[in-house]
C-alpha positions as semicolon CSV with decimal commas, in nm:
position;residue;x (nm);y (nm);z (nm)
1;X;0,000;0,000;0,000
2;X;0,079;0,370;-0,049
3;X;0,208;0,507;0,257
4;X;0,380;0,175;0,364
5;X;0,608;0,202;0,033
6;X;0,812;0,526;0,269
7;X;1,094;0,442;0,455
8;X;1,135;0,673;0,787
9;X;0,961;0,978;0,835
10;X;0,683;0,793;1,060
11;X;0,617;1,113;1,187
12;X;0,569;1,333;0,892
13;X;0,361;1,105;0,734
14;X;0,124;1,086;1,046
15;X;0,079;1,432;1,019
16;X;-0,009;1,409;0,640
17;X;-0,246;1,095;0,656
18;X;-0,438;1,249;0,965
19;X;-0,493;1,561;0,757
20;X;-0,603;1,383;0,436
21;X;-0,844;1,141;0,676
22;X;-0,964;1,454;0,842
23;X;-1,017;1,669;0,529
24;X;-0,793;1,946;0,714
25;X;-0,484;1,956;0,409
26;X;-0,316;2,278;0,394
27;X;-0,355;2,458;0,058
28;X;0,017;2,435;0,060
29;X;0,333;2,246;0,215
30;X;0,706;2,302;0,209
31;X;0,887;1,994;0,219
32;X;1,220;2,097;0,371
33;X;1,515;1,880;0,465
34;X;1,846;1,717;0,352
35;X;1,893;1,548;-0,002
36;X;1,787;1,231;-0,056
37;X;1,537;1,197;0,258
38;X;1,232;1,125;0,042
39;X;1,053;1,448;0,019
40;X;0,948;1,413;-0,344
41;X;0,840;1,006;-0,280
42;X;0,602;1,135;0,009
43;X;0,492;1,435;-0,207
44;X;0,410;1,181;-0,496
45;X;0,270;0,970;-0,247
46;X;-0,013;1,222;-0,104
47;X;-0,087;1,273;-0,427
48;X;-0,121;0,911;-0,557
49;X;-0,365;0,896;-0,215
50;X;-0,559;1,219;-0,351
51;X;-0,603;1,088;-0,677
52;X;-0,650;0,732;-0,601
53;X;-1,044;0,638;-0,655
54;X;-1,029;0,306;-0,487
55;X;-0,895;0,350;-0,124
56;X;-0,680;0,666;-0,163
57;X;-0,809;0,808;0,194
58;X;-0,763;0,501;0,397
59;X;-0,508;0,524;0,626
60;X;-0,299;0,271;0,383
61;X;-0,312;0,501;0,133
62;X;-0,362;0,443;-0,240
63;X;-0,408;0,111;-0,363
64;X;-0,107;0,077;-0,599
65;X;-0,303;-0,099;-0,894
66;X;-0,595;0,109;-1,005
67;X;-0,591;0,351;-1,356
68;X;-0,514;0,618;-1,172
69;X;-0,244;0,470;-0,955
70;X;-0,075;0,336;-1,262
71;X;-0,075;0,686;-1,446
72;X;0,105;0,840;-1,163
73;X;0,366;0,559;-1,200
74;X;0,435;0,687;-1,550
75;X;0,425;1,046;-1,450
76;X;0,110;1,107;-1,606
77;X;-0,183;1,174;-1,445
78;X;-0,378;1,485;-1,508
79;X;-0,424;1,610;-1,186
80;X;-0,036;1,626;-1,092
81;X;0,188;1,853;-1,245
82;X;0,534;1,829;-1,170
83;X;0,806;2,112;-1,203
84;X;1,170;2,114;-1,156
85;X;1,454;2,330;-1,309
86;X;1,464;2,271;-1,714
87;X;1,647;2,487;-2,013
88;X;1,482;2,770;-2,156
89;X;1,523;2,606;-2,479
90;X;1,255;2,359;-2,407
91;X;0,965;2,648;-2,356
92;X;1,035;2,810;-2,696
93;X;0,790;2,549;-2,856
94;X;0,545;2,774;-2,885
95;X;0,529;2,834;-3,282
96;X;0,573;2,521;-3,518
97;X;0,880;2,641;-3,636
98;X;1,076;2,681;-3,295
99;X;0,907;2,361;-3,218
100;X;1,111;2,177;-3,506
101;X;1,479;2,315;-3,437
102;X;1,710;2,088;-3,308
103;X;1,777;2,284;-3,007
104;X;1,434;2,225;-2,897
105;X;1,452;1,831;-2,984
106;X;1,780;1,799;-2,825
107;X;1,647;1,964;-2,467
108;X;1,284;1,773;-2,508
109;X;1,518;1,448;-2,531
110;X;1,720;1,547;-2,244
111;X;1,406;1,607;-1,997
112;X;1,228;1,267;-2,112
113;X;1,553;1,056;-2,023
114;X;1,529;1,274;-1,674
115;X;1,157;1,178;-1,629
116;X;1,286;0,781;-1,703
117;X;1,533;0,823;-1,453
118;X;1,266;0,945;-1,200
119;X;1,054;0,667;-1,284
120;X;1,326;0,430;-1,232
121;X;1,389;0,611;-0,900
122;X;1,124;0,768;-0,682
123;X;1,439;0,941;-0,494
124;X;1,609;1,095;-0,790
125;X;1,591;1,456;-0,828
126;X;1,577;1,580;-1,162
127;X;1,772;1,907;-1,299
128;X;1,891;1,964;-1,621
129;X;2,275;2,072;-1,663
130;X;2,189;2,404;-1,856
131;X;1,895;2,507;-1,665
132;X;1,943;2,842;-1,489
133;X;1,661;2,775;-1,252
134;X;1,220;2,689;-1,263
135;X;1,204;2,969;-1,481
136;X;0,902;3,247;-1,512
137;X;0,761;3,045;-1,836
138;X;0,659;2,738;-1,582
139;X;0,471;2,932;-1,335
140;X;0,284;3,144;-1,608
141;X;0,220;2,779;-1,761
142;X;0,086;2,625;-1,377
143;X;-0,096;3,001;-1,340
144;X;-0,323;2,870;-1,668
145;X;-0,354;2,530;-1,591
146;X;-0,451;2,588;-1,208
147;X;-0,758;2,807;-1,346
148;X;-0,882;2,409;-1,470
149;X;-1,069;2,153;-1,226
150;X;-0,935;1,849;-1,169
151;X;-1,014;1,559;-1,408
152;X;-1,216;1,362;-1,101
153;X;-1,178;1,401;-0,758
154;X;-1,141;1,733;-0,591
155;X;-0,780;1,876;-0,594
156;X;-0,487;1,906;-0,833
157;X;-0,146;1,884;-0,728
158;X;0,142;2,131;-0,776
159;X;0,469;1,921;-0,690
160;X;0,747;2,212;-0,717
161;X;1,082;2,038;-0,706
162;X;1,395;2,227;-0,581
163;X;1,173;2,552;-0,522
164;X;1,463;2,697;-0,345
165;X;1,567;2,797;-0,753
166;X;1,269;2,948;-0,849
167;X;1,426;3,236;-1,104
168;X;1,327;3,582;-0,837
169;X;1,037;3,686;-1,135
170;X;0,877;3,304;-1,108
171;X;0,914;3,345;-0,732
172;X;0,667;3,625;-0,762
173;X;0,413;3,480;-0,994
174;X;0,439;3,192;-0,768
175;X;0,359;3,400;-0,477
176;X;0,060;3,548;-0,640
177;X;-0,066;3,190;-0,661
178;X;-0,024;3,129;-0,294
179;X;-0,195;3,449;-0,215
180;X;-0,537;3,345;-0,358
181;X;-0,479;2,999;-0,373
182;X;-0,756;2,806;-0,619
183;X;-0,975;2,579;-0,394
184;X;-0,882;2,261;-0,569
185;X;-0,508;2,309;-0,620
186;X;-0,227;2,174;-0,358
187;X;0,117;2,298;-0,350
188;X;0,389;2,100;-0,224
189;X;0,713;2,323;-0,262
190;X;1,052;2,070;-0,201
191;X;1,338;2,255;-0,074
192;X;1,662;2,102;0,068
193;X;1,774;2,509;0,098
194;X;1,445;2,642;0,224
195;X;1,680;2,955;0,374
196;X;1,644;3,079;-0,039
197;X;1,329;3,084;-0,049
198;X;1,103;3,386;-0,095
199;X;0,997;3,427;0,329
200;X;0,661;3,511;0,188
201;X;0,661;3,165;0,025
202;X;0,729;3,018;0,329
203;X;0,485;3,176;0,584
204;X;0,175;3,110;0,300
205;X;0,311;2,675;0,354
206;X;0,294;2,466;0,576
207;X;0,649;2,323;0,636
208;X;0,717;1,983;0,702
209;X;1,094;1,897;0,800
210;X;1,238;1,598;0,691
211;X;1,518;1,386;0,817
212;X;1,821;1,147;0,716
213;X;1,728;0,844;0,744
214;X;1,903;0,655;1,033
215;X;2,108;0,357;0,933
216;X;1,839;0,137;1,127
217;X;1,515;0,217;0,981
218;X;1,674;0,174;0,651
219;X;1,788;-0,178;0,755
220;X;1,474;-0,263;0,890
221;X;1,263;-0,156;0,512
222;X;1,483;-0,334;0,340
223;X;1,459;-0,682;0,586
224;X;1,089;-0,626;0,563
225;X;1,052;-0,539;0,189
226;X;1,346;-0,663;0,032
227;X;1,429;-1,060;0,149
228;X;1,539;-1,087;-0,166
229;X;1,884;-0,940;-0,098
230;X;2,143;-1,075;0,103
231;X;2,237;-1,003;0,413
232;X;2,586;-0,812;0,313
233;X;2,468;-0,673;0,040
234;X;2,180;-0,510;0,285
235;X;2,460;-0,384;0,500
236;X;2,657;-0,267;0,205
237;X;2,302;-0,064;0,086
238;X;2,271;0,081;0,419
239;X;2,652;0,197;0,474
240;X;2,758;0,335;0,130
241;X;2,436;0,540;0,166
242;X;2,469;0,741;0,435
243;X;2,093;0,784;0,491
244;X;2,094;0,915;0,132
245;X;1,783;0,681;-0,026
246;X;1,833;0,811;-0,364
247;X;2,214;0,669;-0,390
248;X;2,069;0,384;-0,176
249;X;1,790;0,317;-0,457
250;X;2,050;0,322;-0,718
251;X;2,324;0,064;-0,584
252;X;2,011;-0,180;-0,499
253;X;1,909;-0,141;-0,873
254;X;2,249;-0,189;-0,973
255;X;2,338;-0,471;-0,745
256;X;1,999;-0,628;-0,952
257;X;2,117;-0,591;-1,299
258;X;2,222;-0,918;-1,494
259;X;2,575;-0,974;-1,462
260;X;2,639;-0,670;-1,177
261;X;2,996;-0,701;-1,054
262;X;3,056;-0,456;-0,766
263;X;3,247;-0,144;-0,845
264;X;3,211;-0,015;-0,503
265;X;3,533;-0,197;-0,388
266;X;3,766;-0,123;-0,696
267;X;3,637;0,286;-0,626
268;X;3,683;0,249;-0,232
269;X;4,088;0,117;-0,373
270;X;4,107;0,408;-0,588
271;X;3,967;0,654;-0,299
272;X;4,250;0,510;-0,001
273;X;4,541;0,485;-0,285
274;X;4,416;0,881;-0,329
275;X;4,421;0,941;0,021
276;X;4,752;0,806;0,100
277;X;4,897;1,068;-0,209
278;X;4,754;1,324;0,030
279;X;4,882;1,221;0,377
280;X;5,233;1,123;0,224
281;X;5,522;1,382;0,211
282;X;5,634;1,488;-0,105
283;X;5,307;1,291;-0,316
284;X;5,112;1,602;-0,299
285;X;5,120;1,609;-0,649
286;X;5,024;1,277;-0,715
287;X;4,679;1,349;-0,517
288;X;4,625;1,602;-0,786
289;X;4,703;1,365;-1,044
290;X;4,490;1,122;-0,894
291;X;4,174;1,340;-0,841
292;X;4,197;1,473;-1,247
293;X;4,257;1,109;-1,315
294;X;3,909;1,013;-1,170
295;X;3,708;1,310;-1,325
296;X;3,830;1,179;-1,640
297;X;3,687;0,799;-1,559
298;X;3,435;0,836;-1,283
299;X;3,089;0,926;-1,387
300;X;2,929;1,218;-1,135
301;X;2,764;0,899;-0,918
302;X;3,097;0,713;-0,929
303;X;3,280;1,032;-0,766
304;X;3,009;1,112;-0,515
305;X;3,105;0,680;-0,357
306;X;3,435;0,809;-0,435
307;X;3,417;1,061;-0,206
308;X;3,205;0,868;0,088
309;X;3,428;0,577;0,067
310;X;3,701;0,806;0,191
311;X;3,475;0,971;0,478
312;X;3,346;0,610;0,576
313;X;3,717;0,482;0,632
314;X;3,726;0,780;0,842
315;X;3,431;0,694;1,043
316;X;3,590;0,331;1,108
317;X;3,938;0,546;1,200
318;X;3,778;0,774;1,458
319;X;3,583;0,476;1,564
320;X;3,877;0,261;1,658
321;X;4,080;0,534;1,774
322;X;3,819;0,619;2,069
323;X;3,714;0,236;2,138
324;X;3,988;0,012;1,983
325;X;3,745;-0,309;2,028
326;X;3,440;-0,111;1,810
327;X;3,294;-0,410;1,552
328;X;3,076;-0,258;1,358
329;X;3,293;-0,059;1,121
330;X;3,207;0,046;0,753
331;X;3,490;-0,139;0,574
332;X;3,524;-0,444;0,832
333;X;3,729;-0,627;0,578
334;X;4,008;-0,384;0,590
335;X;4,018;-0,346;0,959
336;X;4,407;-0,331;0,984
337;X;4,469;-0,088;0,784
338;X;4,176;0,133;0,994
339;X;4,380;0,077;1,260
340;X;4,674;0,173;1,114
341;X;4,596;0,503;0,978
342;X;4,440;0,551;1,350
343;X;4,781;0,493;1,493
344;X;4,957;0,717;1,259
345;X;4,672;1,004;1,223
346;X;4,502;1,015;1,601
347;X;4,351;1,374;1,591
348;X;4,197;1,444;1,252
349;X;3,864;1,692;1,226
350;X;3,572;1,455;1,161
351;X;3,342;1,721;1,167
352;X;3,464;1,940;0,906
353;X;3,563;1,637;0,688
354;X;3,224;1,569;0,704
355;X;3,112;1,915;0,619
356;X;3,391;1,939;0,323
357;X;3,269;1,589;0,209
358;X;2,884;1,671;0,210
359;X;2,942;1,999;0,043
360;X;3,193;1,825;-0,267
361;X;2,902;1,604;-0,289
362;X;2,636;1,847;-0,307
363;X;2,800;2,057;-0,547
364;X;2,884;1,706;-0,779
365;X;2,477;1,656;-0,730
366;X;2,403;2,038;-0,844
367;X;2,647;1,918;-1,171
368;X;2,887;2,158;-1,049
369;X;3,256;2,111;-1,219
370;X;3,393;1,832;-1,129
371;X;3,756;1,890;-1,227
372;X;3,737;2,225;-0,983
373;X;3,476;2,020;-0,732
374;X;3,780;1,763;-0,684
375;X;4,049;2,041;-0,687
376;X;3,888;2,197;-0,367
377;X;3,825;1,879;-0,177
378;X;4,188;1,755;-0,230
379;X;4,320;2,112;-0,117
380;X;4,091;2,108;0,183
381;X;4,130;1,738;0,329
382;X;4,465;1,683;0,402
383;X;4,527;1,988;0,670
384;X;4,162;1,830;0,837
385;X;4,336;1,522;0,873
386;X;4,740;1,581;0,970
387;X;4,593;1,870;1,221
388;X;4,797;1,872;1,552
């Protein structure tokens, strides 16, 4: 059922399945909270249970095989629209001869692989690389179609991914919209940077704050929903993760495909031989070398592991170097050289590791250079780690 199909978040969707029972939804929500919690799969999902006609409103939630259920599967049902930050080039299709340029067909292809990806992933967050935002265009388009009714039921459903880059002009159309709000339209803004938003956007939504989800409850979903895996691979899921459930969705797919062979363990090799460049006098250089090297062959997931396999041999460091008999490290199969570098590198600054690590990340997930991404990491780890 619906609402069992979350993982975490108990509490926020409490608070959203009492309201739809009790007929007291807001006319709009902000959906605030760090990447990859799930805040576009529960936005999806209270809008599957809206436009669900066979047991939408029971406190399951939608019913998962109905017409209207399997429309929203494929993105397609006319009561949701879905925004999220696309290239100008794809809105001049307004004249038949703009609509045939290659510049349009090229950026039309480019968002329908996105929307495959999406439907592949409920966690993935869709941006296209030359989008400078959710441009004024979209909102003028969502200020016409809000002025229909809903094909059946009683609301429509605005899902406005990354509203934090809503281009300033399309912030203010958007605000006019929240202003008089149309009876049968809900707004679910998704923000991991609600801080940028418009604070008139804010105070007219409701804001619901999501969390990581903890390494347990994420263990627990996949026991309960996925037996199918084995045990280790579980544990790998819920490690190289990091409460992330979009990059945990995508090594469970992979780990599924015909043929997989791991890569996380020949990228976690790559990641320590890296480190050691760093921490090693005189290899400075090499470290460079080594990050431009893995630009060059990593895709933008690949460096993202990259990058956490370094802060999870970290973890197990600072783990061992406070309690040397702690057993449940990340990389248990490597435990001596954990407590090696734990010997040789006793005070390093986990916390802003962390913080450099999360930001490189973010920035690689915002299709940021990754060249100059990589650059910056490798400049900033190594005094983190040697500190006295």
């Amino acid at each position: 059922m619906s609402w069992n199909r979350v993982i975490g978040q108990e509490q926020q969707v409490r608070v959203l399945r009492s309201a739809l029972q009790g007929g007291r939804l807001a006319h709009a929500y902000l959906f605030s909270g760090p990447e990859g919690a799930g805040k576009e799969m529960v936005a999806f999902e209270l809008a599957r249970a809206l436009s669900c006609t066979q047991s939408g409103t029971s406190p399951e939630g939608a019913c998962g095989s109905c017409a209207d259920c399997r429309e929203m599967d494929k993105l397609l049902h006319p009561n949701v629209e879905y925004l999220f930050p696309v290239e100008s080039a794809l809105l001049e299709g307004g004249d038949s001869p703009k609509k045939d340029n290659r510049k349009f067909t090229e950026a039309k292809e480019r968002y329908q692989a996105l929307l495959e990806q999406k439907k592949a992933n409920p966690y993935f967050t869709p941006c296209m690389d030359r989008s400078m935002g959710i441009l004024t265009e979209q909102i003028i388009q969502l200020q016409q179609k809000a002025s229909f009714m809903p094909r059946e039921g009683s609301r429509k459903v605005f899902i406005i991914s990354q509203a934090d880059r809503l281009h300033p002009s399309a912030a203010n159309k958007l605000l006019k919209l929240l202003e008089e709000p149309p009876p049968h339209i809900l707004f679910v803004l998704v923000s991991s940077r609600p801080e940028s938003l418009l604070a008139t956007i804010r105070s007219r939504c409701q804001e619901i704050a999501f969390q990581r989800v903890p390494e347990k409850e994420l263990r627990s979903w996949l026991e309960e929903h996925r037996a199918d895996i084995a045990t280790d691979e579980r544990e790998h899921i819920v490690k190289a993760s990091r409460g992330n459930l979009r990059r945990a969705w995508e090594i469970m797919q992979n780990s599924m495909e015909p043929g997989f062979e791991p890569s996380e363990m020949a990228i976690r090799t790559k990641a320590l031989d890296y480190l050691r460049h760093i921490l090693m006098a005189g290899h400075y250089h090499k470290a460079i070398l080594s990050a431009e090297e893995q630009t060059k062959n990593l895709s933008r997931q690949e460096l993202i592991l990259f990058i956490t396999s370094i802060l999870l041999f970290l973890q197990d460091a600072m783990h061992r170097r406070i309690n040397p008999g702690f057993s449940n490290l990340n990389n248990p199969d490597i435990a001596d050289a954990v407590d090696r570098f734990a010997l040789n590198f006793p005070n390093p600054d986990l916390w802003a590791i962390s913080t450099l690590a999360e930001e490189s990340i973010r920035s690689l997930e915002r299709n940021a250079g990754s060249l100059l991404v990589m650059a910056a990491f490798t400049a900033g780890l190594r005094p983190l780690i040697t500190r006295k």
